[in-house]
C-alpha positions in Angstrom: 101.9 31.5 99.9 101.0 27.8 98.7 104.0 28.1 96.8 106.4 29.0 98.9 105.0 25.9 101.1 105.0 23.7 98.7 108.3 24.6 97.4 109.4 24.2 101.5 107.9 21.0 101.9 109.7 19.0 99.2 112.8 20.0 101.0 111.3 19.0 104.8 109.8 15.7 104.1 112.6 13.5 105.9 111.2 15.9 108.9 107.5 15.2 108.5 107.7 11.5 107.6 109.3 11.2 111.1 106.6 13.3 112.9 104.1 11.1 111.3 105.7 7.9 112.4 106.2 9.3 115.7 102.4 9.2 116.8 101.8 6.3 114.5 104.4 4.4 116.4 102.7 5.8 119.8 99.6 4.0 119.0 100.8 0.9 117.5 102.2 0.4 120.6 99.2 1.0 122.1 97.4 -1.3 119.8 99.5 -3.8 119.5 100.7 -6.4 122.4 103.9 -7.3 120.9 106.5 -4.3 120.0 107.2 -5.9 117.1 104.5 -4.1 115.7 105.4 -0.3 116.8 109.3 -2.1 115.8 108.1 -2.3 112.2 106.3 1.1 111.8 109.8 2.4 113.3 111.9 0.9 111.0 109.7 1.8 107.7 109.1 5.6 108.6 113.2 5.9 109.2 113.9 3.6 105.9 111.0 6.2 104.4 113.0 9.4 106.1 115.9 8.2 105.0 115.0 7.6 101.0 113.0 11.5 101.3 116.6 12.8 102.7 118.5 11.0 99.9 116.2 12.6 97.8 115.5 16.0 98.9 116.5 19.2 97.3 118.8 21.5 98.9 116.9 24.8 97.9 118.5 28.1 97.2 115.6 30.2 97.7 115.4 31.9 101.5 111.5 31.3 101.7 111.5 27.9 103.7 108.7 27.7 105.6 109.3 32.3 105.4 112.7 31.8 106.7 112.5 29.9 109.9 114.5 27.1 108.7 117.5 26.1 106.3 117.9 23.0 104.2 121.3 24.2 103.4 124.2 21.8 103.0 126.1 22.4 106.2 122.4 21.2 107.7 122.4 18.6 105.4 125.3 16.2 107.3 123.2 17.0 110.9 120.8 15.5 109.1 122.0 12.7 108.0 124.3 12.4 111.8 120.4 12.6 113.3 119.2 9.6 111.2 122.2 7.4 111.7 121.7 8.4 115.6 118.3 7.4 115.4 118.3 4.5 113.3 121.5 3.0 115.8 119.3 3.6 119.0 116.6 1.7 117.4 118.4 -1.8 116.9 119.7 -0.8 120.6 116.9 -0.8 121.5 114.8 -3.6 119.9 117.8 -6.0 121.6 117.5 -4.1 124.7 116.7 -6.3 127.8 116.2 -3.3 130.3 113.4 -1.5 128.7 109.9 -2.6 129.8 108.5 -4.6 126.7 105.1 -2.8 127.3 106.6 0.8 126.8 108.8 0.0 123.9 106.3 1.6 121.5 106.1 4.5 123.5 109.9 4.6 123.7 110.1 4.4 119.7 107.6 7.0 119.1 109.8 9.6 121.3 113.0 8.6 119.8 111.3 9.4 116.4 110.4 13.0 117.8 113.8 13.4 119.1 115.0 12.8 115.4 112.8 15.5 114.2 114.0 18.1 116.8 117.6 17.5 116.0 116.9 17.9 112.7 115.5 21.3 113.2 118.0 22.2 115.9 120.6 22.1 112.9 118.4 23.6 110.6 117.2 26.9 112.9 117.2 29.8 111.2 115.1 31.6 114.1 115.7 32.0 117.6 112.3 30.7 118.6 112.5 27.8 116.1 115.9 27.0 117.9 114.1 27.2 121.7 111.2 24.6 120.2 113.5 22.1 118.7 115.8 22.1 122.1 112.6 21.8 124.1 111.1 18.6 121.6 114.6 16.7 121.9 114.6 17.8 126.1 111.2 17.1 126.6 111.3 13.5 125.3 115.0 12.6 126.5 113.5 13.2 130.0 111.0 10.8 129.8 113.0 8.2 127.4 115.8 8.3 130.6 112.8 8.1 133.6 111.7 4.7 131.3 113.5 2.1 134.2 110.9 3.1 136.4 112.9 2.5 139.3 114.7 4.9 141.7 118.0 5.2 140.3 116.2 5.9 137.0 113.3 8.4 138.4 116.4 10.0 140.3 118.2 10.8 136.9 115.1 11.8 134.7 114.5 14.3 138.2 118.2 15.4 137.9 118.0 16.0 134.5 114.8 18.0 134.3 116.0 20.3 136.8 118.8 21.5 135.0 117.3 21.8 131.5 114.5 23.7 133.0 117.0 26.0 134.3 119.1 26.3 131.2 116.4 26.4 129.0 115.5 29.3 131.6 118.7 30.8 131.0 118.7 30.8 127.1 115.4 32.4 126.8 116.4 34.9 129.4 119.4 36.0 127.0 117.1 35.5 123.9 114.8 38.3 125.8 117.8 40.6 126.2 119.0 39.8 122.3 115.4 40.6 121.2 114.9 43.9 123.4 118.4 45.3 121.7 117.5 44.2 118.5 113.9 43.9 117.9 114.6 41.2 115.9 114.7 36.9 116.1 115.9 35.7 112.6 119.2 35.1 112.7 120.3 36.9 109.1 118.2 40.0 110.6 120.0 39.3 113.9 123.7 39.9 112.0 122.6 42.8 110.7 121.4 44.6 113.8 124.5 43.8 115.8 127.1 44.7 113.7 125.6 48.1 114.8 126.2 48.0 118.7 129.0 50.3 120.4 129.3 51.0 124.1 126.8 50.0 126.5 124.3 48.1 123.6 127.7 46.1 122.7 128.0 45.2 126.6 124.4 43.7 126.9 125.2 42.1 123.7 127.8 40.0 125.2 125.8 39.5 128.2 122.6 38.4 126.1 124.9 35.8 124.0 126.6 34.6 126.8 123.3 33.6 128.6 121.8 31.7 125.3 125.4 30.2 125.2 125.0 29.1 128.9 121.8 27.1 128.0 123.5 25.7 124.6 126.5 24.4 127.3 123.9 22.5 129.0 122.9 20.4 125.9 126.4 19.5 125.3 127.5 18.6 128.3 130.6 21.5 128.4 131.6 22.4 131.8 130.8 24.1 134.0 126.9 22.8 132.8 127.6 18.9 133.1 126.8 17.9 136.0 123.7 16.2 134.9 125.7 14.0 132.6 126.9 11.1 134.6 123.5 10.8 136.5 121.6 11.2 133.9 123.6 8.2 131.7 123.7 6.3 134.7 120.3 5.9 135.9 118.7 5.8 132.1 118.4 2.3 129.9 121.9 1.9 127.9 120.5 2.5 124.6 118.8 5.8 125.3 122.4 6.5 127.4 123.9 6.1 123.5 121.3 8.2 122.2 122.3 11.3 124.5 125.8 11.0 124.4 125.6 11.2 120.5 122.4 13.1 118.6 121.9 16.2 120.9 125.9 16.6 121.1 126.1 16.7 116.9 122.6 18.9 117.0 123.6 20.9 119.8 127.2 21.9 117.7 125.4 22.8 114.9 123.3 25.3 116.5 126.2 26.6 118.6 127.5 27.6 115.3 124.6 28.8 113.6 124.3 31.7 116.3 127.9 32.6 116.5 127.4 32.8 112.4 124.0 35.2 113.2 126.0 37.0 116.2 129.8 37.5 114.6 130.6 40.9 116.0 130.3 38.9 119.6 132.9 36.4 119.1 136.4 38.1 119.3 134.8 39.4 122.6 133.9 35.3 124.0 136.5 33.8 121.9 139.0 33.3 125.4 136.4 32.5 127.2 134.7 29.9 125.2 138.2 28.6 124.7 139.1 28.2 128.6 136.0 26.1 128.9 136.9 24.3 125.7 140.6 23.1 127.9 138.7 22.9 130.9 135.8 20.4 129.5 138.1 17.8 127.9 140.4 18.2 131.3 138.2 17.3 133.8 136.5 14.4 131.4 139.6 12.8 130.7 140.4 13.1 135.0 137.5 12.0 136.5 136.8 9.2 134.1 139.8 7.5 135.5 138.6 6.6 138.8 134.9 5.6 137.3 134.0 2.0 138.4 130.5 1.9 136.2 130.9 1.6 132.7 127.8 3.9 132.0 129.6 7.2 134.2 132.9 5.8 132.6 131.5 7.0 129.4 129.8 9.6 130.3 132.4 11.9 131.4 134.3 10.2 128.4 131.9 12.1 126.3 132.2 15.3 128.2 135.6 15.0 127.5 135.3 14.0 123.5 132.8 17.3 123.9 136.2 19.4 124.4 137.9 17.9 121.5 134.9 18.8 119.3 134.8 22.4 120.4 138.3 22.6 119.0 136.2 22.9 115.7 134.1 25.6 117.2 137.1 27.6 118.7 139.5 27.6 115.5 136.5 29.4 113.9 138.1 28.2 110.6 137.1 26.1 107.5 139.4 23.3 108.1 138.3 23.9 112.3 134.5 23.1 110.8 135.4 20.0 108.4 137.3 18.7 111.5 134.3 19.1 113.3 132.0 17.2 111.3 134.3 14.8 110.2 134.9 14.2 114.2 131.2 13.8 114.5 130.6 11.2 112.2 133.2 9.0 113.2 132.0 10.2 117.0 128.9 9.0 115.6 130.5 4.9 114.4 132.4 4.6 117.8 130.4 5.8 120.6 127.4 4.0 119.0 129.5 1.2 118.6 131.2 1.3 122.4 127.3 1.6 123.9 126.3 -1.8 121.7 128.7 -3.8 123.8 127.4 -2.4 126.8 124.0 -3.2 126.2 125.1 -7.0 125.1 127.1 -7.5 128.5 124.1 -5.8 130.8 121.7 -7.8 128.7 123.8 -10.8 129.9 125.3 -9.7 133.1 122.5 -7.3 134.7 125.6 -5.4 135.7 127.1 -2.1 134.4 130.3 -3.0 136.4 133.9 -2.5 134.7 134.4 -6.3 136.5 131.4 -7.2 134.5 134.0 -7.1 131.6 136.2 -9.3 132.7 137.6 -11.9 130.0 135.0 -10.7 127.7 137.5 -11.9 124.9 137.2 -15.5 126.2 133.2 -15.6 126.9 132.8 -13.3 123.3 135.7 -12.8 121.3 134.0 -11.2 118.7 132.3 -8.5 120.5 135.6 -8.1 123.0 137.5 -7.3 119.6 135.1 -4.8 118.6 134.7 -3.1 121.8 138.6 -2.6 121.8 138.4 -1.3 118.3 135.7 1.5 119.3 138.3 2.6 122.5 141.3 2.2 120.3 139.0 4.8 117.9 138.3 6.6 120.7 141.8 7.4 122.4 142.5 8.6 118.9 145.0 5.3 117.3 145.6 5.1 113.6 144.7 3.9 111.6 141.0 4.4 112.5 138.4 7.0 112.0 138.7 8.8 115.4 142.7 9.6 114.7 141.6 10.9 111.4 139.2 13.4 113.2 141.2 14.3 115.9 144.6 14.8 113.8 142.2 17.4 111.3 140.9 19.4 114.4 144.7 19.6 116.3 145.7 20.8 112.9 142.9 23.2 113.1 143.9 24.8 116.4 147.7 25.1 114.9 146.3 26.7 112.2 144.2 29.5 113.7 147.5 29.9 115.7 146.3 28.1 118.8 149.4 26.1 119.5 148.3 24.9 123.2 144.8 24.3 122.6 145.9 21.6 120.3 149.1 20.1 122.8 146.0 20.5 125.3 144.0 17.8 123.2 146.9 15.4 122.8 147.8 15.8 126.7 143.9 14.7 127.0 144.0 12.2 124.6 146.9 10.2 126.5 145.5 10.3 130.0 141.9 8.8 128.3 144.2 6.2 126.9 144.7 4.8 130.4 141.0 4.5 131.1 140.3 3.3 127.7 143.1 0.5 127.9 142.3 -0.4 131.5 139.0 -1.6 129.9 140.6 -3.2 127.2 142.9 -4.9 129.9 139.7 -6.3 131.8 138.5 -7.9 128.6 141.7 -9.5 127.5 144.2 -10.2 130.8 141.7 -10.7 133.7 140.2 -13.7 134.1 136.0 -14.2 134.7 134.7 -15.7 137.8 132.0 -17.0 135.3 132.6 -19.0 132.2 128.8 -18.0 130.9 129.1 -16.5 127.4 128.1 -13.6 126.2 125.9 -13.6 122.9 124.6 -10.6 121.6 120.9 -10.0 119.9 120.9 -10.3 116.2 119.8 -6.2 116.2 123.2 -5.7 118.1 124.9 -7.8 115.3 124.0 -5.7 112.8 124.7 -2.1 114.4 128.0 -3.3 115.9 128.9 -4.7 112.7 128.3 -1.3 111.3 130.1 0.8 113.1 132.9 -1.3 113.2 133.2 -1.2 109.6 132.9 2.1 109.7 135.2 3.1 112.1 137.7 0.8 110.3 137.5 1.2 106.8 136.7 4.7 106.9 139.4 5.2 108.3 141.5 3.2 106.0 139.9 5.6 103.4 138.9 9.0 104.5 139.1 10.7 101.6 135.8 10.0 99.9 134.1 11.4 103.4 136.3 14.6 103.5 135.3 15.7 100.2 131.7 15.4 100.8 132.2 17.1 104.4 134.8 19.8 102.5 131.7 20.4 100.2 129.3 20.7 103.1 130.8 22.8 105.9 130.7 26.3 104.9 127.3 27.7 107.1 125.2 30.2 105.1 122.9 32.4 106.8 119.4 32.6 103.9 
């Protein structure tokens, strides 16, 4: 037994350095008056997660920690998307005027835990190891978006409790009915025992997977389960708004496929249905985010409607459909993160998360104007950048599992968020400001917009080092 723990725990220290630093960073914020000092435990326990990630095995054998997780590659990208996420939200956050400068080490410590339950949620090789990670990354996010400690912020922390107490109610519920057809919770002993079921055992099959589906929906943000999205974004600080609209997305995908892998004989069976929603969620994103006036619910249901484009990946239920889905995901990953950093410069300037606060944001910050427009551009899908890359693989994804209108669906979509996209680039560069006050962003938001702008650029420029790494990483093994 100390073996096999051993032999697990050389592959899962990225997981527990960032458990440890976690509850150190707790109390260094409690011990410390400045957050520089819960700031620079952060920073060495991700630079210490990251290094034990670089370094970690990817083992073969099926004993890690007896099977409840995999370190497999296809984990290994979620990984490294949970860490970027992570490491982004923290220079967010350290430039971050809205947080309470007392809390900040509290805030830290949580968005270390959240990094550790999206790392398992990727790695879950267990239904019950699934339900904890969802329920570490929930648990958290609701406090990180109640942080403002004001109505609008208490409101959405409400909002958003309620309905992840009642999806999470929802997936166990299904898990239950999985577990009383099956007697079993792994997900390798899962695909065995349903490829088994005919008649009425195949029905309450469908009916169990639909219900842990339902609760997986609700950490994605897919319609019909968004409608905690815009609230939630809206009332919580901007950089833990970027946090949700990108880790438990990425996380939440990985999982969604890990239990389709674990529950195959069920997909033919949800395939339309899962594909409806999949039109349905990009569709009413793309819509309603044209008549948003708050930059915060702007890209919210912008995400809800980049959500529909990723589960193109999921619905093609193909090889190239998966390395269109993580490749989608990282750049996701460089433009969101990268869109949410020029938020939090103009509400750290402004106090206002107004469109109109954006108006000639090229004259009062060219810099961070141009990059803005570079993340949308990414965004609505233009070459030569990252996001066309992504989007052109999963279109060609859905043409290739013989989904022809899924994928004209997506480029429909993607011209009607071009409008809402460009009308915000329009503010910035052909509306004049009322105020001639500049707008200069935090060293911290230097850095991370620097980042993802070079990412989102040059990757794109040069994709093909990426897609061979992704190529090498997206086949999903069940140990």
């Amino acid at each position: 037994m100390s073996t096999v723990l051993w032999e697990s725990l050389s592959a899962w220290w990225p997981e527990l350095i960032l458990s440890l630093g976690a509850l150190k960073v707790i109390l260094a914020g409690v011990w410390f008056k400045s957050p520089r000092g819960a700031l620079t435990f952060a920073w060495l326990f991700v630079a210490a997660a990251a290094a034990a990630l670089w370094v970690a095995p990817v083992p073969p054998s099926t004993d890690v920690f007896f099977g409840l997780i995999v370190c497999d590659p296809f984990s290994l990208v979620f990984r490294w998307l949970a860490l970027g996420s992570v490491a982004i939200t923290l220079l967010l956050m350290s430039a971050s005027r809205e947080l309470p400068l007392s809390l900040r080490g509290e805030g830290m410590g949580l968005l270390l835990a959240i990094g550790v339950g999206l790392m398992l949620m990727a790695e879950a090789n267990h239904l019950l190891m699934a339900y904890l990670a969802m329920e570490l990354v929930s648990l958290s996010a609701y406090l990180l978006v109640g942080f403002l400690r004001d109505a609008r912020s208490s409101e959405a922390a409400l909002k958003y409790l309620l309905f992840g107490a009642l999806a999470s109610g929802i997936m166990l519920f299904g898990m239950s009915l999985l577990f009383a057809l099956t007697g079993q919770l792994s997900f390798p002993a899962l695909l065995e025992a349903v490829r088994g079921l005919s008649g009425p055992m195949a029905s309450a099959l469908l009916v169990a997977v639909s219900l842990m589906l339902a609760g997986l929906a609700f950490k994605i943000s897919m319609v019909p389960f968004h409608m905690w999205t815009p609230d939630a974004y809206e009332g919580a600080p901007a950089a833990v708004t970027a946090l949700l609209s990108v880790g438990p997305k990425a996380a939440g995908l990985a999982l969604f496929l890990r239990i389709m892998a674990a529950l195959a004989p069920a997909w033919p069976a949800l395939a339309p249905t899962v594909l409806g929603l999949t039109v349905l969620t990009m569709t009413l994103g793309n819509v309603v985010a044209l008549v948003q006036t708050n930059v915060k619910r702007l890209l919210a249901y912008s995400t809800i409607g980049q959500v529909g484009y990723l589960l193109i990946g999921v619905v093609a239920h193909t090889a190239l459909g998966h390395e269109a889905l993580l490749l989608y995901l990282v750049a996701y990953l460089f433009m969101n993160f990268g869109a949410f950093a020029c938020v939090v410069a103009v509400v750290n300037e402004t106090g206002s998360e107004s469109l109109e606060a954006f108006r000639g944001l090229s004259k009062r910050a060219p810099a961070l104007a141009l990059s803005l427009a570079l993340f949308l551009l990414s965004l609505a899908g233009i070459p030569p950048l990252l996001g066309f890359f992504g989007k052109f693989l999963l279109f060609q994804s859905a043409l290739d599992a013989s989904q022809a209108w899924l994928a004209i669906a997506g480029a429909v979509n993607s011209a009607v968020a071009l409008y809402y996209y460009a009308n915000l680039i329009r503010l910035m560069y052909f509306v004049p400001s009322e105020s001639a006050r500049p707008v200069r962003p935090a060293a911290a938001l230097h850095v991370a917009l620097g980042l993802c702008a070079a990412a989102t650029l040059l990757l794109g420029l040069f994709p093909g080092a990426l897609l061979e790494w992704l190529s090498a990483h997206a086949s999903l093994n069940l140990l």
